[in-house]
N, C-alpha and C positions, 0 to 999 in steps of 0.2 A: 427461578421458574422461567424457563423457556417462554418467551410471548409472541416468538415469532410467525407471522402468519406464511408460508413459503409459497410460490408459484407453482402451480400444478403443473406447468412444463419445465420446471427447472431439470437438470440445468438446461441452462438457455444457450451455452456456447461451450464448445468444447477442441480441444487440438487439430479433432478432425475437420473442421469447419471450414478454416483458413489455409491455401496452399505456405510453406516455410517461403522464407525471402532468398536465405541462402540456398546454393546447387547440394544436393546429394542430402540433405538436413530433412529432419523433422520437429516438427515442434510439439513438446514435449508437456508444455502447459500453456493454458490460457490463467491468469490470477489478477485480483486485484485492482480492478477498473476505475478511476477516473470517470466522475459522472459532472454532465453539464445537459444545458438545451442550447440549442441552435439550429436556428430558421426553422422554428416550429417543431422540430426533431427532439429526442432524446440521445443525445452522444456520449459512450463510453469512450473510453481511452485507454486500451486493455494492456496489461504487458503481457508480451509474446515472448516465450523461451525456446529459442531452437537450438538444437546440436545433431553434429553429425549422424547420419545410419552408423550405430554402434557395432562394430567386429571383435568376436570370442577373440580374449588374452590382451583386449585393449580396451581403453577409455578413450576419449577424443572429446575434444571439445574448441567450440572458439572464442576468440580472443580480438581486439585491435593491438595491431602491434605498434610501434613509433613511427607507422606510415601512415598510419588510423587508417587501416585497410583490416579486413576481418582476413587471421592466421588461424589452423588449426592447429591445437598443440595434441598430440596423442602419447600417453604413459601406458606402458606393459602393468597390467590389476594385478599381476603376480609380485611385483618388485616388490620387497623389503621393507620398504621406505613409504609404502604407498597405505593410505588409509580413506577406504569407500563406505566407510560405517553410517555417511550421511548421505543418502539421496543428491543432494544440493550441494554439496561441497567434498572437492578432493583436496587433501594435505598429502602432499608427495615433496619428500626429502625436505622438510620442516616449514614449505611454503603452501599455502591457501589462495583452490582454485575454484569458478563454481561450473560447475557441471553445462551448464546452458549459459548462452547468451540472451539478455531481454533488451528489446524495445517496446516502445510502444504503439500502438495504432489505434486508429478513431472508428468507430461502428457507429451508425445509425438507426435510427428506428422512428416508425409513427405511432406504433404503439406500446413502447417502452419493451417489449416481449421479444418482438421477433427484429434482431440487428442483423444488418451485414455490412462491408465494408463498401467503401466509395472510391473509385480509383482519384478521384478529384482530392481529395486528401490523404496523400502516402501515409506512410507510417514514419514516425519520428525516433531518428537510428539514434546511439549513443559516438560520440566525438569527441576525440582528444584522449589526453592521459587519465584524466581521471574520471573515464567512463569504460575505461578497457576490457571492463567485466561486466558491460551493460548498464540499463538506466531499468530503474523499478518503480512501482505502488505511487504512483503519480495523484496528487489530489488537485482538486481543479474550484477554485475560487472567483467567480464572477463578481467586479467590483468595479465600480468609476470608468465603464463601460470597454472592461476587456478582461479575459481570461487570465489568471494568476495560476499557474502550473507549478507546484513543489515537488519534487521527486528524488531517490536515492540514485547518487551517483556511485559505482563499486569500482573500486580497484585494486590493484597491487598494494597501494599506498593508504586505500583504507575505504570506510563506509560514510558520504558527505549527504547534504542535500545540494542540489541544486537549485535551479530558479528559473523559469523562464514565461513571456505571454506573447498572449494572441491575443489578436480581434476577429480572424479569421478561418483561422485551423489549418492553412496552408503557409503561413509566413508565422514563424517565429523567432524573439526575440529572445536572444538567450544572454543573462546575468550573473553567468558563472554560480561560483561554490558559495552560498552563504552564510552555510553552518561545516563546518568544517567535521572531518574525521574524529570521532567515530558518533555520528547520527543521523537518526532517518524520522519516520513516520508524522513530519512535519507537516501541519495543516495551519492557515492561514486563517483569521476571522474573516467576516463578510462584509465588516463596517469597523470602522474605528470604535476606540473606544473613549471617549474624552479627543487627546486631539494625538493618540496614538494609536499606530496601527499592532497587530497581538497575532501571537503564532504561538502552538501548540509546538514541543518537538521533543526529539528519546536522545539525549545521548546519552553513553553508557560507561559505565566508571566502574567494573566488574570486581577489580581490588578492595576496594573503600568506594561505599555506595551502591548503586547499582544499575538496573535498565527502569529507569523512572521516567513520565512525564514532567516537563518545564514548562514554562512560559517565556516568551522573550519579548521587549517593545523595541519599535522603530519609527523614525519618523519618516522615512522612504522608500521602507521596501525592502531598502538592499543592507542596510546596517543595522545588526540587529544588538540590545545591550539588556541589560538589569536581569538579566535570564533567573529565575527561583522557578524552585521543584517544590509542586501540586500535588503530586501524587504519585507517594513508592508502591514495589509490590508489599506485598501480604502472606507471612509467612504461614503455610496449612490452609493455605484459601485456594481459588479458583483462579486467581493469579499471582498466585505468590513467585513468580521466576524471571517475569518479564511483561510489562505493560508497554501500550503506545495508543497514540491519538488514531482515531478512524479519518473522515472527513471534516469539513470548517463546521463548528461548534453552529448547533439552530438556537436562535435566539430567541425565547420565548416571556411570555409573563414573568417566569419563577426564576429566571435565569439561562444563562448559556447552558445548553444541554450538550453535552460531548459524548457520542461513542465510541469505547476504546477497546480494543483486545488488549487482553491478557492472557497468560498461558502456566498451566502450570509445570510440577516434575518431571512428570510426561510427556510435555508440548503436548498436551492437549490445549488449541486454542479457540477459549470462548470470550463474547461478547460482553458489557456492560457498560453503565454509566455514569457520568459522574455532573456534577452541576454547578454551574462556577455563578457566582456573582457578577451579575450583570454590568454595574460599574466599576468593577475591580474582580478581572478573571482571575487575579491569583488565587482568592480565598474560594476553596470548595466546599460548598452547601451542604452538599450530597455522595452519596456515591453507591454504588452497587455493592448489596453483600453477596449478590449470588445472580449469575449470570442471568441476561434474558434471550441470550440465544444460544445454544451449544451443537457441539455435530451429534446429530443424532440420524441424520437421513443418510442412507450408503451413501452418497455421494459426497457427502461430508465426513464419512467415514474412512472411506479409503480410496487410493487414490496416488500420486504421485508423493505425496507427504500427506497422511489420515490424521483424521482426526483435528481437520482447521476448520473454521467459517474465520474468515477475515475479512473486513473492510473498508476502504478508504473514498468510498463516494455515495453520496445518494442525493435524492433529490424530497420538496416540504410541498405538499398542498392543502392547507388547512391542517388538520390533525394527525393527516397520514404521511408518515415517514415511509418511503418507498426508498430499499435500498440495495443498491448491486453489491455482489460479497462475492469472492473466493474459495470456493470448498473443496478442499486438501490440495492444496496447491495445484490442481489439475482445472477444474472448470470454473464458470460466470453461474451464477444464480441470484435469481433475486426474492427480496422477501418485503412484506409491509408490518407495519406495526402504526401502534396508535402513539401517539405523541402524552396524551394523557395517561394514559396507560404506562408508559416509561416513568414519569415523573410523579404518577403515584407508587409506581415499585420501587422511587427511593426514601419513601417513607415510611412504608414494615420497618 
């Protein structure tokens, strides 16, 4: 059952908002926000996708090449070799490219509804090799008095997480690949657990296995071990094809509560949850038989890729979970729900 409460001006951010960073480009989605506060504010951390003004008989797109300068590469749609069956992704002559380049950038707000951006904090571009395809779905972790940033690094060479923080929002420290190819949708706890730290993460094992949630512990951050998998998909369910962690697990009386998308035959993707034991997040409690958010409003209907709500931030005040989400890979929306409310829907 749907429980989500939505904002009456959603969406709240859309393509047309933001001028593209690149010359001649437009950007093509806003998705996926990174939520934090700072100085009293409400900051998202949006990824931005731009790619060139498109011209009949071509695709175009950009890239960092081995100068980490942004190249555009452009493929004739007619060639042979070429397959555009996915919005997001071109396979031309047996190699995988994605259509748009993402960064991210930080938006402000005093009332959590209405952001814009701050020239005082640029946007945070993607660097090096193994960001050539851009950097995605960033979740943002406040802990021991600074911002913990996880985010998917893309390339030629594969789908990693990254790592990096802030104290600031203008100087960042970056930690390289911590989970290697092929995984993403890595979120962070907000406190230890015993005397280790715990991270949600997808990698994907498509042959044998599948796109499952893990657990992994660390004692610093940057090394991560003892990894076990929480929770597969579900075959004939609402996510039977493909799950992932949303934002850092809220920690509550009954346990870590985690929302996660899943997706099913269709990529239709909806929301649910799952509930880990508090002193030991590997073992889950709970979990959703049946979504509590789905696309059902147009603008979670269609869109650049229809039929998503996704998300990987939000923000806890007392019982209300307030949370920024993605709807069809095009715009920012956000919705509230009740914290009790979730965790008695895992017990129907």
């Amino acid at each position: 059952m749907d429980i989500a409460k939505r904002e009456k001006q959603n969406p709240l951010l859309g393509p047309n908002d933001f001028t593209p960073l690149l010359e001649n480009s437009k950007i093509e989605c806003l998705l996926n926000p990174g939520v934090f506060e700072f100085d009293g504010k409400v900051g998202l951390l949006l990824r931005v996708a731009e790619r060139p003004q498109q011209r009949e008989g071509e695709i175009s797109f950009p890239v960092l090449n081995e100068e980490n300068k942004i190249e555009i590469l452009t493929f004739p749609t007619d060639h042979p070799e070429i397959d555009l069956t996915d919005p997001r992704v071109i396979l031309y002559q047996g190699k995988n490219y994605l259509t748009t380049l993402s960064y991210l950038l930080p938006v402000f707000s005093e009332d959590g509804i209405n952001f814009k951006a701050d020239p005082a904090f640029p946007a945070v571009l993607p660097s090096g090799a193994d960001e050539a395809f851009g950097i995605e779905d960033c979740r943002v972790c406040f802990m021991e008095g600074k911002y913990h940033l996880t985010f998917t690094k893309v390339s030629s060479t594969g789908v990693g997480v990254g790592y990096m923080t802030t104290s600031d929002w203008k100087n960042f420290d970056r930690h390289g690949m911590i989970l290697p190819a092929h995984n993403k949708d890595c979120a962070i706890f907000t406190e230890k657990v015993g005397e280790k730290y715990y991270l949600l993460h997808r990698p994907s094992s498509p042959e044998i296995g599948g796109n499952y949630i893990w657990t992994a512990e660390s004692m610093d951050l940057l090394h991560w071990g003892n990894h076990k998998c929480i929770a597969q998909t579900r075959k004939g369910m609402w996510d039977e094809t493909r799950i992932g962690a949303g934002a850092a697990p809220i920690k509550t009386a009954e346990g870590w509560l985690e929302i996660y998308h899943g997706a099913n035959a269709d990529h239709r993707y909806c929301l649910g949850a799952l509930l880990l034991d508090l002193n030991d997040p590997t073992k889950v409690l709970a979990r959703s038989t049946t979504p509590i958010m789905e696309p059902v409003a147009e603008y979670e209907c269609t869109g650049f890729f229809g039929n998503v709500v996704f998300t990987n931030g939000h923000l806890v005040e007392g019982d209300k979970l307030i949370m920024y989400y993605g709807a069809s890979d095009e715009v920012v929306c956000r919705a509230e729900f009740s914290i009790d409310q979730i965790l008695n829907s895992l017990k129907d």
